[in-house]
C-alpha positions as CSV (number, residue, x, y, z in Angstrom):
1,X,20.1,-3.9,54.6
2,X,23.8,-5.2,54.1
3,X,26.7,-4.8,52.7
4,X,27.1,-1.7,55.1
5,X,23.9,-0.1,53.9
6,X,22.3,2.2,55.9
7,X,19.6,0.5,58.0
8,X,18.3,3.4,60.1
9,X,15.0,2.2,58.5
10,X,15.1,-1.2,60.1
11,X,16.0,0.3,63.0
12,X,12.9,2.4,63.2
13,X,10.4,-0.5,61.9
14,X,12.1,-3.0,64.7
15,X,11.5,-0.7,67.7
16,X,8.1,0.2,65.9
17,X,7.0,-3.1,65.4
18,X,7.8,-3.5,69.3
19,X,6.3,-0.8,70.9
20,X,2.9,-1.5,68.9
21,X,3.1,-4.9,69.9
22,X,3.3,-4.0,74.0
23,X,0.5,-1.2,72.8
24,X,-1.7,-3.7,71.8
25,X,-1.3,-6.4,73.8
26,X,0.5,-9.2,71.7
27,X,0.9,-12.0,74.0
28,X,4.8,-12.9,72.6
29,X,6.7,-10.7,70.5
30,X,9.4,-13.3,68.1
31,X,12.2,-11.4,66.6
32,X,14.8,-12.4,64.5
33,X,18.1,-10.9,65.0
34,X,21.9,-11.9,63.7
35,X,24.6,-14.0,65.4
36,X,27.2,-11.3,66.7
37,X,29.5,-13.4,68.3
38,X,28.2,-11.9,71.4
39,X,28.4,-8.3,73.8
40,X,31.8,-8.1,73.3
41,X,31.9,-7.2,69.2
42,X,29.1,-4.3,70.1
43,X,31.5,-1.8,69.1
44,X,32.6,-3.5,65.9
45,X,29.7,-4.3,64.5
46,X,28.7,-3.6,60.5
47,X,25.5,-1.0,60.2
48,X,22.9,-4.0,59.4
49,X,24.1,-5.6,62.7
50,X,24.3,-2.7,64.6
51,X,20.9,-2.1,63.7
52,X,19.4,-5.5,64.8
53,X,21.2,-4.7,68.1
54,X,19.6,-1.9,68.8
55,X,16.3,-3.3,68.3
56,X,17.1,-6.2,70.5
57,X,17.8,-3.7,73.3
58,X,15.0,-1.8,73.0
59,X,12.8,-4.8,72.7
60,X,14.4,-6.1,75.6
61,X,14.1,-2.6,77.7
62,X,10.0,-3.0,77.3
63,X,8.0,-3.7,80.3
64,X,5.3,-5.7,80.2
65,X,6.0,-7.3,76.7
66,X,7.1,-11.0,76.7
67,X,9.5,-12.0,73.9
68,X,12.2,-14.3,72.0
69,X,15.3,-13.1,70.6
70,X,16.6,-15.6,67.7
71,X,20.0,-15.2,66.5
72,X,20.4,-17.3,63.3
73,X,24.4,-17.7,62.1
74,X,24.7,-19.1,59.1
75,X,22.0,-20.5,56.9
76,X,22.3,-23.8,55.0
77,X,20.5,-22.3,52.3
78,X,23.7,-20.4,51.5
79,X,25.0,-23.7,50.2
80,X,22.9,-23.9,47.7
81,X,22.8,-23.8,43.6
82,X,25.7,-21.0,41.8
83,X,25.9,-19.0,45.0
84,X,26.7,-21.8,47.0
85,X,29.6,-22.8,45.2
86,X,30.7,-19.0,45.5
87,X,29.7,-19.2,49.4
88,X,32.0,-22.8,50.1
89,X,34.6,-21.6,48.0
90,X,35.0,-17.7,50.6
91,X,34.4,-20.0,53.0
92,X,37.3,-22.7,52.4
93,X,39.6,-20.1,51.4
94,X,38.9,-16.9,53.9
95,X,38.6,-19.3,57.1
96,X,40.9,-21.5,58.9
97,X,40.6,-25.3,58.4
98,X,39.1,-25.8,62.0
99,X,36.7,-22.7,62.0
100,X,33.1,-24.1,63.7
101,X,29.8,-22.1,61.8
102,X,26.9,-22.3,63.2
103,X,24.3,-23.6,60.5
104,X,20.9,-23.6,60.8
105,X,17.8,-24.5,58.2
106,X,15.6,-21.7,57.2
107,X,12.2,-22.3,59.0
108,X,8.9,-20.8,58.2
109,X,8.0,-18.2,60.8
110,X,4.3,-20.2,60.9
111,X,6.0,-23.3,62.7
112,X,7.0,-21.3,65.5
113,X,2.8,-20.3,66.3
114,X,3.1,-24.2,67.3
115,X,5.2,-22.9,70.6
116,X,3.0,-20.2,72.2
């Protein structure tokens, strides 16, 4: 979802994913979430975000299931080819001159098997 779909779907398959994952004994649960600027934008958030929220709450309200939260920003991969043009160009124009992104490199999900 984005660009205020509805994501009552992700919603479902997040807490879903979670609860089968305590069901059946996964050792670490990894889920990746969206930067929100933190607790205090709760109540402003867009549906996609408010979704991941959600999920993050309810993943974090299981007993007995061990998990990371990842909150990824702003991916350098939006720099990239036509749409990266578009992307710097929003950027330069709808942000102050001293606005700080957080950017971070897409990373294959497989690397992180390396921590647990």
């Amino acid at each position: 979802p984005g660009l205020g779909a509805d994501a009552a779907g992700e919603e479902r398959q997040g807490k879903l994913v979670a609860d089968l994952a305590r069901e059946y004994g996964v050792q670490h649960l990894v889920f990746s979430s969206v930067e929100r600027g933190g607790e205090a934008f709760d109540d402003h958030l867009t549906l996609d975000r408010a979704a991941k929220v959600a999920i993050e709450r309810h993943i974090r309200s299981l007993d007995g299931l061990r998990w990371t939260i990842l909150r990824p920003a702003f991916f350098m991969e939006n720099f990239d080819g036509a749409v990266g043009r578009i992307t710097a160009t929003v950027l330069r124009v709808g942000m102050k001159e001293d606005t700080k992104i957080q950017l971070v490199v897409r990373i294959p999900p497989t690397h992180f098997l390396t921590l647990f």
